[in-house]
Backbone bond lengths (Angstrom), bond angles and torsions (degrees), N, CA, C in turn:
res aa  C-N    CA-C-N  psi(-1)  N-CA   C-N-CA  omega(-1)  CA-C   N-CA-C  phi
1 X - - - 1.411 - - 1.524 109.21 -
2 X 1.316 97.63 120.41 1.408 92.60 176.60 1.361 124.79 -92.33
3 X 1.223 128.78 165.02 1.661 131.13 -173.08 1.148 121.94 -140.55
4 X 1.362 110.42 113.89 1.649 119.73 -159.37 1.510 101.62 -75.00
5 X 1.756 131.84 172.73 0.996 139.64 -149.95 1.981 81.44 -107.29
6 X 1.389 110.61 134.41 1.256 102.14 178.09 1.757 126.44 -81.11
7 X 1.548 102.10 -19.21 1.550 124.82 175.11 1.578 116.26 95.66
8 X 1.504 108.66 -9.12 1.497 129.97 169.21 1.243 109.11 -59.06
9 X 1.565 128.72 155.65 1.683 117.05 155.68 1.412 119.84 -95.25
10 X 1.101 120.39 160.59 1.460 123.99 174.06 1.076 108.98 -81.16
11 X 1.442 92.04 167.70 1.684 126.91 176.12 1.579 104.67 -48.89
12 X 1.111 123.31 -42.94 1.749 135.56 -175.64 1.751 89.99 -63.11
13 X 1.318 108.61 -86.78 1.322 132.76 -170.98 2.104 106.33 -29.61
14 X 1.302 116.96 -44.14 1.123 125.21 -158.83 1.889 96.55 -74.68
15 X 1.610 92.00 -40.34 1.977 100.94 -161.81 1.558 87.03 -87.17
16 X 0.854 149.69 -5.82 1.487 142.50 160.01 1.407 121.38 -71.68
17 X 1.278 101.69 -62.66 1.686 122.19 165.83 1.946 98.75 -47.91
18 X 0.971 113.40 -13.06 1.793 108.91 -175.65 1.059 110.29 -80.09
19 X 2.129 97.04 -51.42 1.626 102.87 -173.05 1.053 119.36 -74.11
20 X 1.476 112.05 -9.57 1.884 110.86 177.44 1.356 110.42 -62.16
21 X 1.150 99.07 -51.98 1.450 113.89 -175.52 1.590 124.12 -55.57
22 X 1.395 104.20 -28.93 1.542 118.22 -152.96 1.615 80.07 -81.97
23 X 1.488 105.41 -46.93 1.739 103.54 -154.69 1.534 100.64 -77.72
24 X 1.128 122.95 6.82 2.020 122.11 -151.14 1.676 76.15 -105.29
25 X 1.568 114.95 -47.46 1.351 112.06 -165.30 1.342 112.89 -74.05
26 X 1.347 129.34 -49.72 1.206 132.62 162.38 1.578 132.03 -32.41
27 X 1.821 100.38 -40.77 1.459 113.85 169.21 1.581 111.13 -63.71
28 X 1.723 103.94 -33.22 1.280 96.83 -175.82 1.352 132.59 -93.33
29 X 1.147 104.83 -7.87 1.547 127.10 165.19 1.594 121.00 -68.81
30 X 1.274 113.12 -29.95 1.351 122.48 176.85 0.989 115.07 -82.09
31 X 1.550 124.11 -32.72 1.541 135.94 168.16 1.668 117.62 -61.94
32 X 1.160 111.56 -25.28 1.145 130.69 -145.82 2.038 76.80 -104.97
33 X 1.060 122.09 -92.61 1.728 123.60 157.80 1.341 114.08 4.38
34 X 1.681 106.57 -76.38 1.862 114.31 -167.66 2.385 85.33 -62.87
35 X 0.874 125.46 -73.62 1.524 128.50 -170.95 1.368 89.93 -35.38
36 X 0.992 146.16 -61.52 1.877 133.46 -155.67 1.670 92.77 -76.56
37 X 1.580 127.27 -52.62 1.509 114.82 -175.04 1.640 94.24 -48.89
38 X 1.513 120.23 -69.35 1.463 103.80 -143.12 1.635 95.37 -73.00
39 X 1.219 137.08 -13.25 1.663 120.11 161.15 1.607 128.82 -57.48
40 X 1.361 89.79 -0.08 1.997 112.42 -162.06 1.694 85.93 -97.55
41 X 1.450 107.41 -47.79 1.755 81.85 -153.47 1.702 99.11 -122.00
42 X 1.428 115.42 25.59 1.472 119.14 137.43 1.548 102.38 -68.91
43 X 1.418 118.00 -75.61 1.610 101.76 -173.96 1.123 125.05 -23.29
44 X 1.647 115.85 -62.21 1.830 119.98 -179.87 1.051 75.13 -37.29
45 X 1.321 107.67 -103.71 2.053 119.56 -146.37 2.044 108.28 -17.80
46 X 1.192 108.90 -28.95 1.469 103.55 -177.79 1.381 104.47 -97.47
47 X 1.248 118.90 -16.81 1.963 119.17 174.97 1.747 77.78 -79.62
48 X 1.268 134.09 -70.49 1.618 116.45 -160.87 1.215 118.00 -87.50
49 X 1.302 121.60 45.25 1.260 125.86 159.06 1.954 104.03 -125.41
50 X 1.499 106.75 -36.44 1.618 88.48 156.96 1.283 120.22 -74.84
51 X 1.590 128.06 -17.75 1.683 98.01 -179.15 1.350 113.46 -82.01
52 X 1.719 121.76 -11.44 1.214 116.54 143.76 0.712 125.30 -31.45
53 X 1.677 135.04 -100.07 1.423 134.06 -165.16 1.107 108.63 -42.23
54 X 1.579 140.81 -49.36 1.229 133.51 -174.87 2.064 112.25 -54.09
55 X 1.649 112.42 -35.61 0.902 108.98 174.69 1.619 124.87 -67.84
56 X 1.260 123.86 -34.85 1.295 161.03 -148.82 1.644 81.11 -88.86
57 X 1.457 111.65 -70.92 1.638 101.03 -169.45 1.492 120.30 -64.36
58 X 1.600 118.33 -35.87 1.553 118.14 161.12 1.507 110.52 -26.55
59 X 1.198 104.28 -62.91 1.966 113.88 -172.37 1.276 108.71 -51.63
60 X 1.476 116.83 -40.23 1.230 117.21 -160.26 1.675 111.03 -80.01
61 X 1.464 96.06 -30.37 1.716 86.71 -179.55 1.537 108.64 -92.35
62 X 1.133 113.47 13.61 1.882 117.42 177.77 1.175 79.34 -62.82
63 X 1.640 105.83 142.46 1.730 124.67 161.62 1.405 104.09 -82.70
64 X 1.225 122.32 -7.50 1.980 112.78 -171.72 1.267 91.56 -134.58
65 X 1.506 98.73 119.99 1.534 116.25 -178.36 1.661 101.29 -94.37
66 X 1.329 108.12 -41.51 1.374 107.80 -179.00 1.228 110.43 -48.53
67 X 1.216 144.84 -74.46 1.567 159.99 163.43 1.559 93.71 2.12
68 X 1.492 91.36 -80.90 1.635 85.06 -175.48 1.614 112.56 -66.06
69 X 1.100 110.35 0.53 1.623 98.20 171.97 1.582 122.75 -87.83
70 X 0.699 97.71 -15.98 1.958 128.51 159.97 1.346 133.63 -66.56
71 X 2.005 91.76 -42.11 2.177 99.27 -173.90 1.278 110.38 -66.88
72 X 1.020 105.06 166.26 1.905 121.38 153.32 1.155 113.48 -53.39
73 X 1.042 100.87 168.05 1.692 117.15 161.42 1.295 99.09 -46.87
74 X 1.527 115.94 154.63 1.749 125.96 149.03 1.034 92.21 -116.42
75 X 1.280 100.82 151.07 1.755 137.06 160.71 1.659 98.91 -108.78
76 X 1.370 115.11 152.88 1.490 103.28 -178.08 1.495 100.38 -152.09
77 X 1.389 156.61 117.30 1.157 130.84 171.68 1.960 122.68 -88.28
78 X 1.504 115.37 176.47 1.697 85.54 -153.73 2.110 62.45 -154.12
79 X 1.310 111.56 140.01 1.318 104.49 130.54 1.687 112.78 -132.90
80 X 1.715 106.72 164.51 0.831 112.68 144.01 1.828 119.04 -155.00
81 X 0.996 107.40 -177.63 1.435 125.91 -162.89 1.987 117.80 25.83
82 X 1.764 81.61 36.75 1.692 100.61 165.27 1.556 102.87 83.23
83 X 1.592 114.81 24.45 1.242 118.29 174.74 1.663 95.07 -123.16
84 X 1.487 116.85 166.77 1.491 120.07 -179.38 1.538 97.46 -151.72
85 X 1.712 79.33 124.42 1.826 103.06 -178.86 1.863 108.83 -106.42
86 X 0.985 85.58 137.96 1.870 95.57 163.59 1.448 111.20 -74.07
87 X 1.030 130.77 125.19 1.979 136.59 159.55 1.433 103.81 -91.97
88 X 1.345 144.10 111.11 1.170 142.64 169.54 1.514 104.28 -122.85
89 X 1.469 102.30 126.99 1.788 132.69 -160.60 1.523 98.77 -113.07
90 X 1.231 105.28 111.21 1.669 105.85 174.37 2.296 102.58 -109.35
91 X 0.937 112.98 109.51 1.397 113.49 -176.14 1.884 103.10 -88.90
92 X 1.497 102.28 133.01 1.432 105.61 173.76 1.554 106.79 37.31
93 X 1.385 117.82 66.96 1.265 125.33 163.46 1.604 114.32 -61.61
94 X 1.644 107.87 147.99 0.977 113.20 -179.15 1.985 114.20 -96.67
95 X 1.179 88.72 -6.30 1.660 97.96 171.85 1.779 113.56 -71.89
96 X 1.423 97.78 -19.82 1.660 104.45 170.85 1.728 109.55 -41.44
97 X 1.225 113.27 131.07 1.486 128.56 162.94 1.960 103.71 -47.00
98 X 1.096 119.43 115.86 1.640 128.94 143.50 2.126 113.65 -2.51
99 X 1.211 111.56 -65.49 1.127 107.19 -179.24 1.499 117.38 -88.17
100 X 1.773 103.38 -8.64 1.767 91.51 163.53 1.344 117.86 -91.70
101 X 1.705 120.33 -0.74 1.479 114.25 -179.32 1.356 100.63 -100.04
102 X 1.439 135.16 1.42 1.287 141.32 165.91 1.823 111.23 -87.65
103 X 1.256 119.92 -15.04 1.531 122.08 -173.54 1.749 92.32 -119.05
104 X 1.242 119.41 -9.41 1.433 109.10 177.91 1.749 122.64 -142.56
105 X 1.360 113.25 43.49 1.337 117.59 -166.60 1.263 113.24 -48.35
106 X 1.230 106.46 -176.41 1.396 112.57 -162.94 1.624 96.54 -131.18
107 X 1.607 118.05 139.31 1.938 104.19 -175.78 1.806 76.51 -171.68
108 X 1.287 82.02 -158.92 1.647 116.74 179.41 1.789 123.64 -50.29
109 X 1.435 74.21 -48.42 1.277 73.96 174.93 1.572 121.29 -137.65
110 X 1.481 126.59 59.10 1.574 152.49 -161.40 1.453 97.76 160.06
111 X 1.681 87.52 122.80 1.353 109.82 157.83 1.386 126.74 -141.97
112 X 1.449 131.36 115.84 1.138 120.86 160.21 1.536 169.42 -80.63
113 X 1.032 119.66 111.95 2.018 119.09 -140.68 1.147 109.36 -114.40
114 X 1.448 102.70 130.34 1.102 111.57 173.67 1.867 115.67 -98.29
115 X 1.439 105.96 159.33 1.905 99.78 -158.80 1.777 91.95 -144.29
116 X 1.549 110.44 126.69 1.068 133.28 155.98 1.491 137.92 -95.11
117 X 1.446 144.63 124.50 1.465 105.88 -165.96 1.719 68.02 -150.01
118 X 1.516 94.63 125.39 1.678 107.77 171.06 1.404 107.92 -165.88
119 X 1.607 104.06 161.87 1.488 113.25 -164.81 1.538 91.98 -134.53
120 X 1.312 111.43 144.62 1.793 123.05 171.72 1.316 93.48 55.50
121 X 1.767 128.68 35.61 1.437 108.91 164.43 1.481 114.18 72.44
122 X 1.303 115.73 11.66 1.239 121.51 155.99 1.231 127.18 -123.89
123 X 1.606 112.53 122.33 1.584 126.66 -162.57 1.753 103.35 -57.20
124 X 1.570 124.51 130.30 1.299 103.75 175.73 1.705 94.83 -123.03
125 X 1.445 113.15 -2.10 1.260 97.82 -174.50 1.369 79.40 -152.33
126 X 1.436 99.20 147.83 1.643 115.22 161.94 1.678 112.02 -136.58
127 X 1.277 116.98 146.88 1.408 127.98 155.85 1.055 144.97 -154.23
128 X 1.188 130.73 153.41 1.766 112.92 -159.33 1.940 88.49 -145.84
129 X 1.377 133.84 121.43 1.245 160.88 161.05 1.751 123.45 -113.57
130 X 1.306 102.00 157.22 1.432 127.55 165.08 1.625 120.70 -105.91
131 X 1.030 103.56 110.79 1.680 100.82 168.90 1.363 116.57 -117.02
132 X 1.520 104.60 123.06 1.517 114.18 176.54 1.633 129.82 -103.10
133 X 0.977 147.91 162.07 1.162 132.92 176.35 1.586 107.47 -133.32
134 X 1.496 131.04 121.88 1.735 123.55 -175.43 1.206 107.72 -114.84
135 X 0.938 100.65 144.95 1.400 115.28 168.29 2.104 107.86 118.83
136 X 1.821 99.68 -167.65 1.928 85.90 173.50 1.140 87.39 -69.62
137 X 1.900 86.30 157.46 1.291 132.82 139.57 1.262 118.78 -17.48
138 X 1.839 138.88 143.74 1.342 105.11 153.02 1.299 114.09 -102.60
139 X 1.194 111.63 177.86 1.756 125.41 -147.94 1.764 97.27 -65.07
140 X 1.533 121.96 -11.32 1.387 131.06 -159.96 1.620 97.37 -38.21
């Protein structure tokens, strides 16, 4: 007796066709995961790289460099886009190398700062500058 092919798939055919699928989705789900983390913490890095500059330029237009060549550390807190970063300001650090506090002193009018900007204890921005000011004094 013969037995024609019914055109249905089998039981084999069906649980194969599953695992393709299962593993195609899984591959794509994970892709899809790692792409949203690293879209997550480019932003930080671009939220803490503007509250940098924004911090960085505050300093810069202070008329008294000395002052800040004098303060403490700042700690500063910053949010944005419903996240909250630490700004930590180290002025005329003493961790400076010997021949960079001899090519970049620190006085009245030059100061050098160092700039942290991180969230959950992770550094996302760092910077370290010289700011000078020429010319007189002002009358302050």
């Amino acid at each position: 007796m013969d037995r024609e092919c019914s055109g249905g798939f089998t039981l084999i055919e069906t649980l194969v066709a599953i695992a393709v699928l299962g593993v195609t989705l899984t591959l794509l789900t994970t892709a899809f995961l790692a792409n949203t983390n690293l879209n997550s913490v480019v932003d930080q890095r671009a939220d803490a790289t503007r509250i940098g500059e924004t911090v960085l330029e505050s300093y810069r237009q202070n008329s008294n460099y000395g002052v800040l060549a004098v303060s403490a550390p700042i700690s500063q807190n910053f949010t944005r886009n419903g996240r909250t970063y630490v700004a930590r300001t180290t002025f005329c650090p003493d961790t400076r190398s010997a021949d960079l506090t001899a090519k970049m002193p620190c006085s009245d009018t030059a100061v050098f700062i160092e700039l942290t900007i991180s969230r959950n204890s992770t550094v996302l921005y760092s910077a370290s500058t010289y700011y000078t000011r020429f010319g007189a004094p002002d009358a302050n």
